[in-house]
C-alpha positions as CSV (number, residue, x, y, z in Angstrom):
1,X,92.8,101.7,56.9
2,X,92.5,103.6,60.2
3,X,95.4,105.4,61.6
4,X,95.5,104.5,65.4
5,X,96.0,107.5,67.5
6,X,99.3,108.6,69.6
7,X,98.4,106.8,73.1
8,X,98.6,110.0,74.8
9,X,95.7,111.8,72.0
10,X,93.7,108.4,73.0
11,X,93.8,108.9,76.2
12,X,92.8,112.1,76.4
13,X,90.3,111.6,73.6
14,X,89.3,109.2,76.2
15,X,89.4,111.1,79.3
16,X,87.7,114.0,77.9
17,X,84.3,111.8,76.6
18,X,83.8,110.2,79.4
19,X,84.3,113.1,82.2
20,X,83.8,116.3,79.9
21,X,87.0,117.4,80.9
22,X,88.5,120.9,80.2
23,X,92.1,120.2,78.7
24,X,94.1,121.9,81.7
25,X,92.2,119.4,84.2
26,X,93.9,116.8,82.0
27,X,97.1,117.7,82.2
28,X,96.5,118.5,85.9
29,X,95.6,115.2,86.8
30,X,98.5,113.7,85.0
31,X,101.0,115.8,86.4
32,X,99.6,114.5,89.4
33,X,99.3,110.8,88.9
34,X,102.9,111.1,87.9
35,X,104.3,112.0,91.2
36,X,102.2,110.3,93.4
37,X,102.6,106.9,91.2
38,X,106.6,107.3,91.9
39,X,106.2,107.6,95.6
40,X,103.2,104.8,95.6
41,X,106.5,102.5,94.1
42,X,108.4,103.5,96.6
43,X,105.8,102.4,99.1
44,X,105.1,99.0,97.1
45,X,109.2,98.8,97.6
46,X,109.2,99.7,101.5
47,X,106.4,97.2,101.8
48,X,108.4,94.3,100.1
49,X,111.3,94.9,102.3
50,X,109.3,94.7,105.6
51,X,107.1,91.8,104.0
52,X,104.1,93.6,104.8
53,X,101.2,92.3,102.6
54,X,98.6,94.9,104.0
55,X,100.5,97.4,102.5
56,X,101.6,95.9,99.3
57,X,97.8,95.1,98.9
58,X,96.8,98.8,99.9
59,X,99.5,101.0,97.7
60,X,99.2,98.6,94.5
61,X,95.5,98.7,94.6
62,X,95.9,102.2,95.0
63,X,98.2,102.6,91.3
64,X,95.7,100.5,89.7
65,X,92.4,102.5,90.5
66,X,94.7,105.8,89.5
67,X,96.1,104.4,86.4
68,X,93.0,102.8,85.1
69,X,90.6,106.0,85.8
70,X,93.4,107.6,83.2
71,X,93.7,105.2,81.0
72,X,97.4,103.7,81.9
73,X,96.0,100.4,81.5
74,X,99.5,98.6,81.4
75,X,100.3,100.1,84.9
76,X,97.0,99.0,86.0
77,X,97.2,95.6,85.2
78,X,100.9,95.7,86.5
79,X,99.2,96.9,89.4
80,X,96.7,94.6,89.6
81,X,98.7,91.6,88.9
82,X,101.0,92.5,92.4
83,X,97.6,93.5,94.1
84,X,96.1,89.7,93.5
85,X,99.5,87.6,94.6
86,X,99.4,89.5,97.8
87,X,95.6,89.4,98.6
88,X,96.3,85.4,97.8
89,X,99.5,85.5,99.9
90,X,100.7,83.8,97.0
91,X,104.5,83.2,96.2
92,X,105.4,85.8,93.6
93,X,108.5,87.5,92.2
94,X,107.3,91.0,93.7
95,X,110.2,92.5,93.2
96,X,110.6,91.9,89.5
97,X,107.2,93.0,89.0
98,X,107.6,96.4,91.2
99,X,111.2,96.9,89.0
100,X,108.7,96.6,85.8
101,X,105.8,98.2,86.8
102,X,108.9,101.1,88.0
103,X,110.0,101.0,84.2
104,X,106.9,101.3,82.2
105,X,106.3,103.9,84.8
106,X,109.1,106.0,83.9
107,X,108.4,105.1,80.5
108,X,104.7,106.4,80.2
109,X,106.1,109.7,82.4
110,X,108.4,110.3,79.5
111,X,106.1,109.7,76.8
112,X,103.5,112.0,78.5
113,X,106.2,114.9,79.2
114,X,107.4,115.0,75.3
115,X,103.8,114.5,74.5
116,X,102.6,117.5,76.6
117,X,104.0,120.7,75.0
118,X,102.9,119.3,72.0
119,X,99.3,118.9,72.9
120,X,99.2,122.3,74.9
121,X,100.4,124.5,72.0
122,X,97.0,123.1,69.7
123,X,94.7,123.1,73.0
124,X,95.5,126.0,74.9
């Protein structure tokens, strides 16, 4: 049987094949993804509050196409899922789904930042 790989090894396993990636641009673009995904939330939260579709539409389209290019599929589809309800003008828990898509957020952050040293210190 097949061990399956630590997410974080996949997805830069991942990463790397498709884009031919050097392993600092990795851990650059994650670094990066992390911060901006926090302040896209609080955008997806600002635009719940002021019942602005346009924008809900615009920042959770936004943390999909960033999350799925590195391979944070749940937060894409978490994404994606509050992306569709608004472009449908649909009647949706939004905020429930921004609190989760938040959580698995802070989650993956966590994961990636105990991951990290680890994966530095054998790919310098």
């Amino acid at each position: 049987m097949k061990k399956e790989l630590p997410y974080f090894d996949r997805c830069f396993i991942e990463m790397k094949e498709m884009f031919n990636l050097p392993d600092d641009i990795f851990f650059e673009l994650n670094d990066a993804f992390f911060d901006i995904a926090f302040q896209q939330i609080e955008l997806l939260r600002t635009a719940l509050l002021q019942k602005d579709m346009e924008q809900l539409i615009l920042h959770s389209h936004t943390l999909k196409g960033s999350s799925a290019s590195l391979r944070h599929l749940t937060i894409s589809n978490l994404s994606s899922e509050i992306e569709d309800h608004a472009k449908a003008n649909e009647p949706f828990d939004y905020a429930t789904a921004i609190y989760t898509l938040s959580q698995n957020l802070a989650t993956l952050r966590s994961q990636y930042m105990n991951w990290k040293p680890h994966r530095q210190s054998t790919h310098p």
